[in-house]
Chimera marker file (.cmm) of the C-alpha trace (Angstrom):
<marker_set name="trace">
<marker id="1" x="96.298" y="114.323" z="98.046" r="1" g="1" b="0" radius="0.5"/>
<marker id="2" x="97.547" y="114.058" z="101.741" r="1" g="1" b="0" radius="0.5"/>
<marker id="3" x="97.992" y="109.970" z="101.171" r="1" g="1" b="0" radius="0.5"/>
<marker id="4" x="100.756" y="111.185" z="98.226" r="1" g="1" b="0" radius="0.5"/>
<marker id="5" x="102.507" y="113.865" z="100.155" r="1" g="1" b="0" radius="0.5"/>
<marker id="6" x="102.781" y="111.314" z="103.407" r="1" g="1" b="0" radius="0.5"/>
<marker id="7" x="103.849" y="108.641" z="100.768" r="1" g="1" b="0" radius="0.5"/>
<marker id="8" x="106.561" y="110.401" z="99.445" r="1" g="1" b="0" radius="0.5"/>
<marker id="9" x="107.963" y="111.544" z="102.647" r="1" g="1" b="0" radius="0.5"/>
<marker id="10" x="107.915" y="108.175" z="104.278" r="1" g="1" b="0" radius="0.5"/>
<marker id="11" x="111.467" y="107.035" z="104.670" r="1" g="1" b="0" radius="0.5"/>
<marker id="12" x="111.332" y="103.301" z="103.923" r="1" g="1" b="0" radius="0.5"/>
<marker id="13" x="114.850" y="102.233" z="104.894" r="1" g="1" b="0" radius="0.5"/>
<marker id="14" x="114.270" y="103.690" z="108.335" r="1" g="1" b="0" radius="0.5"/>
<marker id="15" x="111.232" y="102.061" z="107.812" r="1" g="1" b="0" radius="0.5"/>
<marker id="16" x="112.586" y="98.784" z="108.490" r="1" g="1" b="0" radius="0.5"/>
<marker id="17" x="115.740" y="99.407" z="110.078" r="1" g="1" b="0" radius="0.5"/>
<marker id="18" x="113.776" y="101.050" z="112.949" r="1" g="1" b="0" radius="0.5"/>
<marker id="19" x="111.372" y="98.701" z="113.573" r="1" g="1" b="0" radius="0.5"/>
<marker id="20" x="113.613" y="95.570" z="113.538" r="1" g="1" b="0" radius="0.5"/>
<marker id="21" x="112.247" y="93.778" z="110.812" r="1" g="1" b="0" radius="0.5"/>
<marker id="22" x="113.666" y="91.186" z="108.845" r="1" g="1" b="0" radius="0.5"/>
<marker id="23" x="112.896" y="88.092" z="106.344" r="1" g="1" b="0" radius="0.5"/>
<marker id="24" x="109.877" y="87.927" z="104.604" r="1" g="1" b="0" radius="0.5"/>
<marker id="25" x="108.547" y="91.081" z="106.271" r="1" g="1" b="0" radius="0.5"/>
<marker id="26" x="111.076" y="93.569" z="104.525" r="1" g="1" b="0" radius="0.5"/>
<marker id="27" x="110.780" y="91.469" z="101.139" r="1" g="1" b="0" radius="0.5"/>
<marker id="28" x="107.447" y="92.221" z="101.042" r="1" g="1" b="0" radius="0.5"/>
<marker id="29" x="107.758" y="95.624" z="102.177" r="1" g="1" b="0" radius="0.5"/>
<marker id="30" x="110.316" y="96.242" z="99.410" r="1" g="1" b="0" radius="0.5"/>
<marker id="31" x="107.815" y="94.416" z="97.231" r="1" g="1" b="0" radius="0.5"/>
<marker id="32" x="105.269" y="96.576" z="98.269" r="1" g="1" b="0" radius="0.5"/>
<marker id="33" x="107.570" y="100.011" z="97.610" r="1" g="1" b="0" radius="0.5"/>
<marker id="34" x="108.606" y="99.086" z="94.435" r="1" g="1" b="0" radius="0.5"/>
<marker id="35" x="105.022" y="98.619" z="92.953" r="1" g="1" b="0" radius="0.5"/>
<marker id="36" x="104.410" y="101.979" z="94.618" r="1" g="1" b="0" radius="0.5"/>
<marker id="37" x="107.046" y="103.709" z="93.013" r="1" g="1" b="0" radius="0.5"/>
<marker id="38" x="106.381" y="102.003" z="89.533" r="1" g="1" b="0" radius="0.5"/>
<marker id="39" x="102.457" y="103.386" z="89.803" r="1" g="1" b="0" radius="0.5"/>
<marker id="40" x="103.832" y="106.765" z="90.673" r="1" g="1" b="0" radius="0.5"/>
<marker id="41" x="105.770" y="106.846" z="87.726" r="1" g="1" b="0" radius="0.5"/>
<marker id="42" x="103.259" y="105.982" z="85.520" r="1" g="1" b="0" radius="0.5"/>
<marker id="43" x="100.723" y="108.264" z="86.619" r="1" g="1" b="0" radius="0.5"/>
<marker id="44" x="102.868" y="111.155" z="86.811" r="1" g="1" b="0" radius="0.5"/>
<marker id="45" x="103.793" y="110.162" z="82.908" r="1" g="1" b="0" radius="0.5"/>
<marker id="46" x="99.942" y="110.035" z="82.078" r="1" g="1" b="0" radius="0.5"/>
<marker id="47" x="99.637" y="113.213" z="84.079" r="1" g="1" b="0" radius="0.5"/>
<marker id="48" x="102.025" y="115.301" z="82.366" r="1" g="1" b="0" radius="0.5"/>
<marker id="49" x="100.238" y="114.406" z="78.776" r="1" g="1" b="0" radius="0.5"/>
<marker id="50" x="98.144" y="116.728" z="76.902" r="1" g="1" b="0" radius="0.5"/>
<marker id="51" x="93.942" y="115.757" z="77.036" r="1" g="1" b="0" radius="0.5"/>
<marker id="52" x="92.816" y="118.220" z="74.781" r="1" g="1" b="0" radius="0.5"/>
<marker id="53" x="92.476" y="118.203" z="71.140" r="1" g="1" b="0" radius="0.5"/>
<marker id="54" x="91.675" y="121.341" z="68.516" r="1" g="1" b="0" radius="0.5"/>
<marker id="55" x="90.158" y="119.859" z="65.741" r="1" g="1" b="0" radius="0.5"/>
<marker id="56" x="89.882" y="123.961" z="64.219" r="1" g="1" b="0" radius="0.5"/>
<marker id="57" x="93.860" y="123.480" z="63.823" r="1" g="1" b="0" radius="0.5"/>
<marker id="58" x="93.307" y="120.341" z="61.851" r="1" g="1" b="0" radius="0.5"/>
<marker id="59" x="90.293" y="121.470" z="60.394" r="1" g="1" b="0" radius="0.5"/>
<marker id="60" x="92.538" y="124.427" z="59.021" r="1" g="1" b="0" radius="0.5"/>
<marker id="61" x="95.171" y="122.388" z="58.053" r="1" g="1" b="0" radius="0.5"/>
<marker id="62" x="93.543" y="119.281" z="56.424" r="1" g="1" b="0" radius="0.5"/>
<marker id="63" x="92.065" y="119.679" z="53.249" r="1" g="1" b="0" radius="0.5"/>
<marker id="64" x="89.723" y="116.477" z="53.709" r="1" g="1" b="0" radius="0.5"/>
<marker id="65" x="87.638" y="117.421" z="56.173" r="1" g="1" b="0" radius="0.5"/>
<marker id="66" x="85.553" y="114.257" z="56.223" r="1" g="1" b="0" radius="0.5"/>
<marker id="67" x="88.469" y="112.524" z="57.821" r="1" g="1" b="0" radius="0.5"/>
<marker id="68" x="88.329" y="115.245" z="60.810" r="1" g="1" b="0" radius="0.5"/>
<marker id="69" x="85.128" y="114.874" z="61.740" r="1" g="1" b="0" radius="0.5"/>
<marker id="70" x="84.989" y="111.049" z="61.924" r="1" g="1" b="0" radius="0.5"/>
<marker id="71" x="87.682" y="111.402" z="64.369" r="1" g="1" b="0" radius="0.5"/>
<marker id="72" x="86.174" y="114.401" z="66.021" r="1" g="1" b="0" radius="0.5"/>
<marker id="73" x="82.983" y="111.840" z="66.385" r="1" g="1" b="0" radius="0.5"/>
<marker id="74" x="84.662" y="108.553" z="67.709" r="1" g="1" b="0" radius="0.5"/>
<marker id="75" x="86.788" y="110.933" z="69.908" r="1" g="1" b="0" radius="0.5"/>
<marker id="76" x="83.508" y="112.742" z="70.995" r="1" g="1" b="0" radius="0.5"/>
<marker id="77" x="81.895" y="108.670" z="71.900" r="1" g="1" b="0" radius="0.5"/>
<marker id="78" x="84.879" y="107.533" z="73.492" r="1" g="1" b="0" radius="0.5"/>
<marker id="79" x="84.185" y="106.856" z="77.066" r="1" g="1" b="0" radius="0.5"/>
<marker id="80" x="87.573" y="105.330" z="78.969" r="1" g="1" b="0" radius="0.5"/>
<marker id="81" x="87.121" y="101.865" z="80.640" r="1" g="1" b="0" radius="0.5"/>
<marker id="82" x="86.391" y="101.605" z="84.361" r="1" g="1" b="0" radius="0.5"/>
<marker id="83" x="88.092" y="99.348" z="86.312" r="1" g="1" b="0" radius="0.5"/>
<marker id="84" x="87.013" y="97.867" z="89.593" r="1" g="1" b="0" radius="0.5"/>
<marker id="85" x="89.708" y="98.105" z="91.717" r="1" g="1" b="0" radius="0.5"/>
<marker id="86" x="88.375" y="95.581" z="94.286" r="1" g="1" b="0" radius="0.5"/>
<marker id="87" x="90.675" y="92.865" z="93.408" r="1" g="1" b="0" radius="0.5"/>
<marker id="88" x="94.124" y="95.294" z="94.376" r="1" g="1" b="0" radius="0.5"/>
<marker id="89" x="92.093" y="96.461" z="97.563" r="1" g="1" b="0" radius="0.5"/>
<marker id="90" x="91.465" y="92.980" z="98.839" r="1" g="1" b="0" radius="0.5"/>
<marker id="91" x="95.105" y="92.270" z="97.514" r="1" g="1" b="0" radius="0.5"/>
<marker id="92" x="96.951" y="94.919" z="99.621" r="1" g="1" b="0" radius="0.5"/>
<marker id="93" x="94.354" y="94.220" z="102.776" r="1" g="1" b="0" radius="0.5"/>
<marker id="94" x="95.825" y="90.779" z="102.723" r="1" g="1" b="0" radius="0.5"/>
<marker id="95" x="98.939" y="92.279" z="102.114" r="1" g="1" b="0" radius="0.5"/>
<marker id="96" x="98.490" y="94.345" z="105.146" r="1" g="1" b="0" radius="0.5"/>
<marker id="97" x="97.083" y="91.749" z="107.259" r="1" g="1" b="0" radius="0.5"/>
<marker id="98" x="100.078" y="89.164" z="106.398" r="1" g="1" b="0" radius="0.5"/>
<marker id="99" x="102.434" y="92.333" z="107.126" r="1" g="1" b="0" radius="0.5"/>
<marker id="100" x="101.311" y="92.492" z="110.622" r="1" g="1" b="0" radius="0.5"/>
<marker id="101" x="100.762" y="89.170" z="111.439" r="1" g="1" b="0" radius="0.5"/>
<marker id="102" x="104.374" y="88.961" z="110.507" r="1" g="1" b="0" radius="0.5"/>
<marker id="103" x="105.993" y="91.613" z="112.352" r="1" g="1" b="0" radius="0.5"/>
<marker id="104" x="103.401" y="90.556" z="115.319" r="1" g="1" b="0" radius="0.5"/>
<marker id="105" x="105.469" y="87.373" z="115.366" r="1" g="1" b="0" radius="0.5"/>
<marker id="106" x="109.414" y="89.462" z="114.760" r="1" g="1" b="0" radius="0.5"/>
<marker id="107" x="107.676" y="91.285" z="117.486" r="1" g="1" b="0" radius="0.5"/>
<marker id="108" x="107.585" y="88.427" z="120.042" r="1" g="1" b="0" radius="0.5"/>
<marker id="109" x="110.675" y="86.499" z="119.211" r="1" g="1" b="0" radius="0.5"/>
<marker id="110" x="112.328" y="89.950" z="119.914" r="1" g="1" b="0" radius="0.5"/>
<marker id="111" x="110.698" y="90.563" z="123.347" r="1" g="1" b="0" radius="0.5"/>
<marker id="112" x="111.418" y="86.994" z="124.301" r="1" g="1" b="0" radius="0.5"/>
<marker id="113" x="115.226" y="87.402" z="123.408" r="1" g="1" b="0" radius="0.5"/>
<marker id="114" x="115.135" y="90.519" z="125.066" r="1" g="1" b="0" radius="0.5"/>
<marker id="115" x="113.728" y="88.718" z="128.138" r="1" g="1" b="0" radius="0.5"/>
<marker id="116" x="116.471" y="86.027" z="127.805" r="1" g="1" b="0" radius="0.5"/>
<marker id="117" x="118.867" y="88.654" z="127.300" r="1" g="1" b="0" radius="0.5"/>
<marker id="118" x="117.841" y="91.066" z="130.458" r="1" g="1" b="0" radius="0.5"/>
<marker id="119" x="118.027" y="87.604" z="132.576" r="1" g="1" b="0" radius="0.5"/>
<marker id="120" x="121.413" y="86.847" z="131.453" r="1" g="1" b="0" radius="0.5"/>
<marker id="121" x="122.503" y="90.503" z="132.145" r="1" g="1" b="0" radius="0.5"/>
<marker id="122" x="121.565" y="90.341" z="135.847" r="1" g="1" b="0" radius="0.5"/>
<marker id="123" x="122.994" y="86.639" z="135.953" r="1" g="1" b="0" radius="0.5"/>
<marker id="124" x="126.566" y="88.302" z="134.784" r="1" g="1" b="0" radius="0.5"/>
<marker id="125" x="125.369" y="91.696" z="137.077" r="1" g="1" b="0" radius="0.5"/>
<marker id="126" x="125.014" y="89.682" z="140.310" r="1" g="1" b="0" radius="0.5"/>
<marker id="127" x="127.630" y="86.811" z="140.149" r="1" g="1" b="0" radius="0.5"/>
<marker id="128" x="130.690" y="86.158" z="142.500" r="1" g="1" b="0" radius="0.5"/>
<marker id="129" x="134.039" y="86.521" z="140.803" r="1" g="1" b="0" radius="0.5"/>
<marker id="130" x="135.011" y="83.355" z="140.004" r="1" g="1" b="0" radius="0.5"/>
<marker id="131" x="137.999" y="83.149" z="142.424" r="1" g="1" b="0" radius="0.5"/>
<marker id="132" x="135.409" y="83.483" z="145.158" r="1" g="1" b="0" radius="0.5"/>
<marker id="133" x="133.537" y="80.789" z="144.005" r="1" g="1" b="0" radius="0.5"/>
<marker id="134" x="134.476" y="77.347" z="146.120" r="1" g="1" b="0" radius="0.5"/>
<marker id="135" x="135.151" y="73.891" z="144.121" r="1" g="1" b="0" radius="0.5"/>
<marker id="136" x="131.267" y="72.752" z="145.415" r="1" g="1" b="0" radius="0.5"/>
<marker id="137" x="129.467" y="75.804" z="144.391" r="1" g="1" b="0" radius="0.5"/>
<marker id="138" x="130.851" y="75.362" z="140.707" r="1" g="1" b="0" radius="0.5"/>
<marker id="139" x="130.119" y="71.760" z="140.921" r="1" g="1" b="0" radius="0.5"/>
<marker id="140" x="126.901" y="72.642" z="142.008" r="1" g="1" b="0" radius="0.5"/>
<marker id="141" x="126.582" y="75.438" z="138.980" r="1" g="1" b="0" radius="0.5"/>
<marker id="142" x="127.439" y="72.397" z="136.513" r="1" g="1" b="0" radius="0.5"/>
<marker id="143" x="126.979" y="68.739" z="137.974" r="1" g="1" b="0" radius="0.5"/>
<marker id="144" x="128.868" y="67.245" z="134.861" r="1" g="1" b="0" radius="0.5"/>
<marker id="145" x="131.898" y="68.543" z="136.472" r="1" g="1" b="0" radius="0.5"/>
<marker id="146" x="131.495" y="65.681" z="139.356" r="1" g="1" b="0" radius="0.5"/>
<marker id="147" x="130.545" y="62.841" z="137.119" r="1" g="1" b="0" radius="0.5"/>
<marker id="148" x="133.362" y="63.000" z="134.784" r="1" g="1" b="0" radius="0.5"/>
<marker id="149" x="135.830" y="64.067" z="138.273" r="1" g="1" b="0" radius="0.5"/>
<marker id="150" x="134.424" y="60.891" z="139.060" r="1" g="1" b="0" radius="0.5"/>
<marker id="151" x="134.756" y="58.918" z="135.837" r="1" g="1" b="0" radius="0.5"/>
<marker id="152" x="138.639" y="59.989" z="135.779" r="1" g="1" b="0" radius="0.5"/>
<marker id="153" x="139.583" y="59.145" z="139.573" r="1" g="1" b="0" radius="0.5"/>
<marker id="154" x="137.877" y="55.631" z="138.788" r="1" g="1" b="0" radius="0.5"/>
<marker id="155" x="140.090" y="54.665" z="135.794" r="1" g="1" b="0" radius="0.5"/>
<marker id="156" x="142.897" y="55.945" z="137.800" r="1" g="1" b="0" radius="0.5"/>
<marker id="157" x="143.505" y="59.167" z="136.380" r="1" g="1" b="0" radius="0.5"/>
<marker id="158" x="144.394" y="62.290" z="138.463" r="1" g="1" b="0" radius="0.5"/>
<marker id="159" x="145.159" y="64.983" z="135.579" r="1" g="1" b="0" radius="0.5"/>
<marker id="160" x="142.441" y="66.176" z="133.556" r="1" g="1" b="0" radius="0.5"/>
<marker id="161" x="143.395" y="65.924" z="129.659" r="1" g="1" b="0" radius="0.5"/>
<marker id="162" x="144.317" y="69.166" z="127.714" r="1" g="1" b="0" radius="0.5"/>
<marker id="163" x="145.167" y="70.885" z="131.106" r="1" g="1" b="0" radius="0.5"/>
<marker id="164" x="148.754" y="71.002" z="130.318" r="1" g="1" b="0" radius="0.5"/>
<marker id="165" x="148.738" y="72.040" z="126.935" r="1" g="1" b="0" radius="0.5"/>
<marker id="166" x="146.120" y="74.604" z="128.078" r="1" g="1" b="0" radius="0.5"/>
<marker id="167" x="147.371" y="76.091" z="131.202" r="1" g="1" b="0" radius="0.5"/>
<marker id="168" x="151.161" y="74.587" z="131.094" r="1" g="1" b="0" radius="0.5"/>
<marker id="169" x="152.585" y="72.465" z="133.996" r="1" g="1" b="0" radius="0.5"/>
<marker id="170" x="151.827" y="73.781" z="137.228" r="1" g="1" b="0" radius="0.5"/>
<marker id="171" x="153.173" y="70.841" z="139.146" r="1" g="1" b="0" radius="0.5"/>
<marker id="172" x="155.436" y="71.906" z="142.222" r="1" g="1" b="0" radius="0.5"/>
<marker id="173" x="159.275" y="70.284" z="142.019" r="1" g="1" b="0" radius="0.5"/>
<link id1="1" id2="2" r="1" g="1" b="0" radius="0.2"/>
<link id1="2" id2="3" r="1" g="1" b="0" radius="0.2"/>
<link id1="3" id2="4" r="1" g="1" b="0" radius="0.2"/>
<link id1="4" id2="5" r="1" g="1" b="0" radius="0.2"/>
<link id1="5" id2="6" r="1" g="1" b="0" radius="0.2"/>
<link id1="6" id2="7" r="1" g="1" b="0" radius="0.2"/>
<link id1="7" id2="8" r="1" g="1" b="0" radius="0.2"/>
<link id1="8" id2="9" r="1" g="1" b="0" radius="0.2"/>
<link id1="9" id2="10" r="1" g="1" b="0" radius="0.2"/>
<link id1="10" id2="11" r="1" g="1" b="0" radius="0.2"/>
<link id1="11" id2="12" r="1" g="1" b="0" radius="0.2"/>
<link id1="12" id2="13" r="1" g="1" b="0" radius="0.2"/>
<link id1="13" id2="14" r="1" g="1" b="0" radius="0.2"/>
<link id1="14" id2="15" r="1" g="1" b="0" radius="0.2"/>
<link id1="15" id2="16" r="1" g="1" b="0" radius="0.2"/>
<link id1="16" id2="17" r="1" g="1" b="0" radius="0.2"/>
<link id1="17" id2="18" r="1" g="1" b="0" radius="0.2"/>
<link id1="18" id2="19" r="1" g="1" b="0" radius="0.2"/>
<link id1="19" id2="20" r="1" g="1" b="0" radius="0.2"/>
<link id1="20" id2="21" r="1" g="1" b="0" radius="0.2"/>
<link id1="21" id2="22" r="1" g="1" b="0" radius="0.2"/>
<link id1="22" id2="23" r="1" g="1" b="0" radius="0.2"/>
<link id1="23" id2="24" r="1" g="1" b="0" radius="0.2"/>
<link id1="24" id2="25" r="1" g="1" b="0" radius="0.2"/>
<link id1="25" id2="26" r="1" g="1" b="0" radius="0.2"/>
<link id1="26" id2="27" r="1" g="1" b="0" radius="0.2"/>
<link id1="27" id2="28" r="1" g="1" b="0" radius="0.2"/>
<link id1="28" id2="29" r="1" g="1" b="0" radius="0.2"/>
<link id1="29" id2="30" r="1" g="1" b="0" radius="0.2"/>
<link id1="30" id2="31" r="1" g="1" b="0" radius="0.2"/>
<link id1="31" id2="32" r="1" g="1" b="0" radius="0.2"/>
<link id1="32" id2="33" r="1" g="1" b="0" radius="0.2"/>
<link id1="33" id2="34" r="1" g="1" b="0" radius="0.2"/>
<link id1="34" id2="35" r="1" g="1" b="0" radius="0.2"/>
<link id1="35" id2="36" r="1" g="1" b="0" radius="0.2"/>
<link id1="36" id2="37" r="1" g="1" b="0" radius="0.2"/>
<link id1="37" id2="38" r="1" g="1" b="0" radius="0.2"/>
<link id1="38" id2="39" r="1" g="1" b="0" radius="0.2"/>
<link id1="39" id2="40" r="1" g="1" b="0" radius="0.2"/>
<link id1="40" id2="41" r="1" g="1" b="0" radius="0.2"/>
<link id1="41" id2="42" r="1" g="1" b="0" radius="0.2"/>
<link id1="42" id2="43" r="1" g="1" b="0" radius="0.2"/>
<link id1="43" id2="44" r="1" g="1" b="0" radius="0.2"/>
<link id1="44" id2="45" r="1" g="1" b="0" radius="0.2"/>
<link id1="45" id2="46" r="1" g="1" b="0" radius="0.2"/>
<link id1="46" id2="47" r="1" g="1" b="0" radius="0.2"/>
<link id1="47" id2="48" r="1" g="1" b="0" radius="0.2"/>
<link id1="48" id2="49" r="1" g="1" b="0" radius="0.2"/>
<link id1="49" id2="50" r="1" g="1" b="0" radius="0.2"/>
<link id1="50" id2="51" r="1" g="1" b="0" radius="0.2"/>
<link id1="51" id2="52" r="1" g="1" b="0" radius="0.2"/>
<link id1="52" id2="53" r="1" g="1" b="0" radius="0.2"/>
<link id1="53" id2="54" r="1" g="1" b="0" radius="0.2"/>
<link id1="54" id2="55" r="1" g="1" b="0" radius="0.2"/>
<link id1="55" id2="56" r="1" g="1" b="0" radius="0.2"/>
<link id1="56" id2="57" r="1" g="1" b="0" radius="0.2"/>
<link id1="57" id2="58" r="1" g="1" b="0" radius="0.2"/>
<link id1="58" id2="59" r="1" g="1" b="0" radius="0.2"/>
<link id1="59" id2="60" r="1" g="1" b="0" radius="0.2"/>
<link id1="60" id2="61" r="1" g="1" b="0" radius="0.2"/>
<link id1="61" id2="62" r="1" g="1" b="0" radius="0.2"/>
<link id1="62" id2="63" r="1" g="1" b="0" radius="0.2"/>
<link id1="63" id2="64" r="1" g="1" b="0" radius="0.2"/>
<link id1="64" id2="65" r="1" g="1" b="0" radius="0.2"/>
<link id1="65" id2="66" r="1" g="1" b="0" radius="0.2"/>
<link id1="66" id2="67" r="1" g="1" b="0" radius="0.2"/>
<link id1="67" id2="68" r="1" g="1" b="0" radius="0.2"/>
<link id1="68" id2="69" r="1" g="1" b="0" radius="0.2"/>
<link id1="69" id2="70" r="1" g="1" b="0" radius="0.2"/>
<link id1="70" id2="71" r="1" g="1" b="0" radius="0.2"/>
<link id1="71" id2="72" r="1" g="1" b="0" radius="0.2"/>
<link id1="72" id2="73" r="1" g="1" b="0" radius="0.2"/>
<link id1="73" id2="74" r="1" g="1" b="0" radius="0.2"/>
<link id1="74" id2="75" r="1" g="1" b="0" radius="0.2"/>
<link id1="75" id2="76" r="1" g="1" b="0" radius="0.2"/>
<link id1="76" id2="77" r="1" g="1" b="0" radius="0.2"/>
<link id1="77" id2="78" r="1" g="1" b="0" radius="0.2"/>
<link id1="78" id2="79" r="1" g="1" b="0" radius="0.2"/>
<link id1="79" id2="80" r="1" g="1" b="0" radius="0.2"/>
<link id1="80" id2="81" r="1" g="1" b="0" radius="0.2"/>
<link id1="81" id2="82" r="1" g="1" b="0" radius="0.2"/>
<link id1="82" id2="83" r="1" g="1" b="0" radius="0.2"/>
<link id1="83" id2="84" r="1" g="1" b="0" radius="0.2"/>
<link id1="84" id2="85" r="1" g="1" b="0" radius="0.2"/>
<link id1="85" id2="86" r="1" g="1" b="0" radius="0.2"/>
<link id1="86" id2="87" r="1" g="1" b="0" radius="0.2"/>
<link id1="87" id2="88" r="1" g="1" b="0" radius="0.2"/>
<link id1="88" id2="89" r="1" g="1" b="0" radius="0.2"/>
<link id1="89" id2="90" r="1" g="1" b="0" radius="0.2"/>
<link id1="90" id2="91" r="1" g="1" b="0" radius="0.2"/>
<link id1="91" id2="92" r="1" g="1" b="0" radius="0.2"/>
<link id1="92" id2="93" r="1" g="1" b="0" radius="0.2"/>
<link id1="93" id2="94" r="1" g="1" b="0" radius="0.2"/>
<link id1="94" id2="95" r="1" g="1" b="0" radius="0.2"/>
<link id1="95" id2="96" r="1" g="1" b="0" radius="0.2"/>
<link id1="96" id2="97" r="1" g="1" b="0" radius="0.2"/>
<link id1="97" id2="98" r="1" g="1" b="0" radius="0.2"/>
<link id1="98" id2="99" r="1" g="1" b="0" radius="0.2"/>
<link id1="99" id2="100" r="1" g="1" b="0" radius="0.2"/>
<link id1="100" id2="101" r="1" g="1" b="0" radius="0.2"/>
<link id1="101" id2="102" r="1" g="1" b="0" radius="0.2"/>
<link id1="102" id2="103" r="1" g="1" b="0" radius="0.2"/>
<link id1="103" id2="104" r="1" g="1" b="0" radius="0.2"/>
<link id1="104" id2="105" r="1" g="1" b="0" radius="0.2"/>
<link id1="105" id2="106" r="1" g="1" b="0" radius="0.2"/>
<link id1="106" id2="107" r="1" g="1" b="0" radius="0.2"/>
<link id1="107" id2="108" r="1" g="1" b="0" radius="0.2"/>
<link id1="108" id2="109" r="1" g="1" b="0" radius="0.2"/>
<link id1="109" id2="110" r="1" g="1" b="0" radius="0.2"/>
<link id1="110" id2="111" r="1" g="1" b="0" radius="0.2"/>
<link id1="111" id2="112" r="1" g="1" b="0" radius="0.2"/>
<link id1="112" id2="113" r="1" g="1" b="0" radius="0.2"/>
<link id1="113" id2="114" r="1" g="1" b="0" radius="0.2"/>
<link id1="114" id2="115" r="1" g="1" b="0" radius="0.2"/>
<link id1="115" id2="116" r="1" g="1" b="0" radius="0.2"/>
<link id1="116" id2="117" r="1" g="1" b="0" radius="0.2"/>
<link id1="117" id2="118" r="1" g="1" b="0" radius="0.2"/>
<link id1="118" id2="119" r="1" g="1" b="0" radius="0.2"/>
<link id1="119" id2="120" r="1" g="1" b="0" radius="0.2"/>
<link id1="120" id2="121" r="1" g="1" b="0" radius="0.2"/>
<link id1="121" id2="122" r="1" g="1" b="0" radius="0.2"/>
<link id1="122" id2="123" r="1" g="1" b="0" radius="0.2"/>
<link id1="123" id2="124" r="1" g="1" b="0" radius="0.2"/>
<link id1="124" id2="125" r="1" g="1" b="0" radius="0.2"/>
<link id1="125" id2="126" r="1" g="1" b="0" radius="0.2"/>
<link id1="126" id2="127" r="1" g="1" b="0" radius="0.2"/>
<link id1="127" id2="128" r="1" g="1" b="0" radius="0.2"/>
<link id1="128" id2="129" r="1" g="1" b="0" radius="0.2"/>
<link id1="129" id2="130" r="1" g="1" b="0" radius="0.2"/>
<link id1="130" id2="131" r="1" g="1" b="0" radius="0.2"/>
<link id1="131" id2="132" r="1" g="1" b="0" radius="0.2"/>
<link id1="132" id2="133" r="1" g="1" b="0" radius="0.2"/>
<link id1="133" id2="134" r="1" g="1" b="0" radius="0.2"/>
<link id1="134" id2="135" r="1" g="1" b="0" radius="0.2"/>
<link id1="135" id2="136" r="1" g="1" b="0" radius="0.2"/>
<link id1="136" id2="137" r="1" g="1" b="0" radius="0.2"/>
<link id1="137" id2="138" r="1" g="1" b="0" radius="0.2"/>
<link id1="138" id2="139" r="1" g="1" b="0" radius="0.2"/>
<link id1="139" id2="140" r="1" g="1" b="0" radius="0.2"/>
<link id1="140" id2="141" r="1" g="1" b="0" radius="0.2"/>
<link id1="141" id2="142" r="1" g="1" b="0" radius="0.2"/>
<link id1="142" id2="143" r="1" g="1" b="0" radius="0.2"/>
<link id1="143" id2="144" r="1" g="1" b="0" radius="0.2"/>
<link id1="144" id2="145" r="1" g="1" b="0" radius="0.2"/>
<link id1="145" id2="146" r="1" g="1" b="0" radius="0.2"/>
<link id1="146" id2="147" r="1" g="1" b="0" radius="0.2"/>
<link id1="147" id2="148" r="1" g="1" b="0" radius="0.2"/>
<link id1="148" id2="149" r="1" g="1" b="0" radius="0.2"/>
<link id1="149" id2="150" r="1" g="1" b="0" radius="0.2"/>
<link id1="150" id2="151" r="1" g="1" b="0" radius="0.2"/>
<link id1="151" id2="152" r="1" g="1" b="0" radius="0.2"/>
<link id1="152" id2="153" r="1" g="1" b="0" radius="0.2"/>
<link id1="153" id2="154" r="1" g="1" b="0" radius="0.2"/>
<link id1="154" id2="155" r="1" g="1" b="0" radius="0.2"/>
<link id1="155" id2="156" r="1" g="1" b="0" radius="0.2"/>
<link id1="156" id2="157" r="1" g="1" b="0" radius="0.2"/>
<link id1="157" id2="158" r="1" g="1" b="0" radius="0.2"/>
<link id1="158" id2="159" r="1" g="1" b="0" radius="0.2"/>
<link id1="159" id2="160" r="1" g="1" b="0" radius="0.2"/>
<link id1="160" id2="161" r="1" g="1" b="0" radius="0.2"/>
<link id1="161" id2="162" r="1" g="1" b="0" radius="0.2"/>
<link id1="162" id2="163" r="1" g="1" b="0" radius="0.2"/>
<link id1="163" id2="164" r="1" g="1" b="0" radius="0.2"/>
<link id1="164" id2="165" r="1" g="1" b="0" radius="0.2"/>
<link id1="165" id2="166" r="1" g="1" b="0" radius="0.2"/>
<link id1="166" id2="167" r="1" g="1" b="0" radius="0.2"/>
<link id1="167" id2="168" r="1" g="1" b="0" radius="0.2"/>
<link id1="168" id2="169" r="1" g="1" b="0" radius="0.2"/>
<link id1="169" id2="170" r="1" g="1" b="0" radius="0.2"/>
<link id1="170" id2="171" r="1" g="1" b="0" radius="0.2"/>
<link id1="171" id2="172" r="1" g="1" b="0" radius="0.2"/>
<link id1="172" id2="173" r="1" g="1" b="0" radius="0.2"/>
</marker_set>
């Protein structure tokens, strides 16, 4: 009985909004919930139907009693089916096992963004202002800025295109 109580009290939107998870991983969580919920159901229905039967009452009430105890026989021999439940274990282990393997793999892409991330942080953290920066550090920083600087002073060009329209005319009169 302690699996149903911790079953029911497990919150499964926090569930995945805690944890990160996304794609196929929550699908198949939600999956997972709704079959949960649906066997619930269905065994609380079962549950809350009556087992017993008083063949006395019908007995009493019947007048042909021959029909009474030909049920009260069959019901007597009736043994329920057993079901080997193998099948849904090894299902929901593989469930299980594709459920971790999957949020093993949200669980690296996350650590390696938050790697990327952290870098970038200290990159913004420790950098000069830009107005201390000098024309040969930032060509430095990006070397395409020399090689088209380049490819524009050899055609004969001295304004950059779009600068204008960008940052307005700055040329001294």
């Amino acid at each position: 009985m302690a699996t149903r109580s911790a079953a029911l009290k497990l919150d499964w939107a926090k569930v995945t909004t805690s944890l990160g998870l996304r794609g196929q991983t929550v699908t198949g969580l939600q999956a997972f919930k709704k079959r949960n919920d649906d066997a619930r159901r269905k065994l609380q229905l079962l549950q809350e139907q009556a087992t017993t039967v008083d063949f006395a009452q019908y007995r009493s009430v019947l007048k042909n009693q021959a029909v009474v105890d030909e049920i009260e026989k069959r019901f007597n021999a009736f043994k329920p089916a057993t079901y080997d439940v193998g099948r849904q274990l090894k299902a929901i282990e593989a469930f299980e096992v594709e459920a971790v393997r999957n949020a093993e793999a949200t669980k690296q892409k996350v650590d390696l963004e938050l790697q990327d991330l952290e870098k970038t942080l200290r990159n913004i953290e420790t950098a000069r202002p830009f107005e201390e920066l000098t024309v040969d550090e930032v060509a430095a920083a990006e070397p395409s800025i020399d090689e088209k600087t380049a490819k524009l002073v050899s055609k004969g060009r001295w304004s950059v295109p779009g600068y204008k329209e960008k940052f307005g005319d700055l040329s001294i009169l």
